[in-house]
C-alpha positions in Angstrom: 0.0 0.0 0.0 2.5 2.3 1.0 4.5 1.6 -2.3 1.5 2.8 -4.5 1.1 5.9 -2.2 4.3 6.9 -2.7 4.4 5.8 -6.6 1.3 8.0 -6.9 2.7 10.9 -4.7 5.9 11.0 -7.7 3.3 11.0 -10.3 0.8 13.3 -9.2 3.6 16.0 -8.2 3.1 19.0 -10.5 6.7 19.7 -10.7 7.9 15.8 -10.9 11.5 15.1 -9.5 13.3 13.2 -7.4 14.3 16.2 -5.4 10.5 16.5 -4.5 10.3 13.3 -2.6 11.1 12.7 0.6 11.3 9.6 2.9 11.3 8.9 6.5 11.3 5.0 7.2 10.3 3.5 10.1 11.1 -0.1 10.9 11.2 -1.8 14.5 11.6 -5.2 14.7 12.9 -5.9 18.6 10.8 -4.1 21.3 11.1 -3.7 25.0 8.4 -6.5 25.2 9.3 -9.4 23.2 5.5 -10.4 22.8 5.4 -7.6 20.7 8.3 -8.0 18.2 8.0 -8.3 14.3 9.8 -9.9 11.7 9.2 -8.2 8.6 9.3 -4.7 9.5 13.4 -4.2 8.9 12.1 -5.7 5.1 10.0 -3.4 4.3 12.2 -0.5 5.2 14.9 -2.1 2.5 11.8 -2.9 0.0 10.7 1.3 0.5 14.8 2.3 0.1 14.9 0.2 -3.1 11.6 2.1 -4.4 12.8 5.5 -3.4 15.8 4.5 -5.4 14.1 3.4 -8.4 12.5 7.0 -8.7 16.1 8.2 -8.3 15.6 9.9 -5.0 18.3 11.6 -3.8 19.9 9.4 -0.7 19.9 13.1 1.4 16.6 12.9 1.4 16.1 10.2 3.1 15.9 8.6 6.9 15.8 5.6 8.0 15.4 4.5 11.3 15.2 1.2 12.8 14.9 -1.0 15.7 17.1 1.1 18.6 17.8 4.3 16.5 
């Protein structure tokens, strides 16, 4: 879902360009509680950096943070 919001978001822009996107990934996998980990959440942040990519993004423009950053 996120990936078609984002694809549509490039798109849609009036003035289309990578330098008009902008990411901020969250992914946590490991939480204080381990009844509430994931597993697929770290995934997903490298499937959204590969997508960002693909539309040529600019790597300054994006954040990543994961599990204990």
């Amino acid at each position: 879902m996120l990936y078609l919001f984002l694809y549509s978001l490039a798109r849609r822009n009036a003035n289309p360009g990578p330098s008009n996107l902008f990411g901020l990934i969250i992914g946590i996998n490991e939480y204080s509680d381990p009844s509430y980990n994931l597993k697929g959440a770290i995934l997903d942040v490298e499937r959204i950096l590969e997508l960002l990519e693909s539309l040529d993004v600019p790597e300054s423009n994006i954040c990543t943070l994961t599990n204990n950053e």
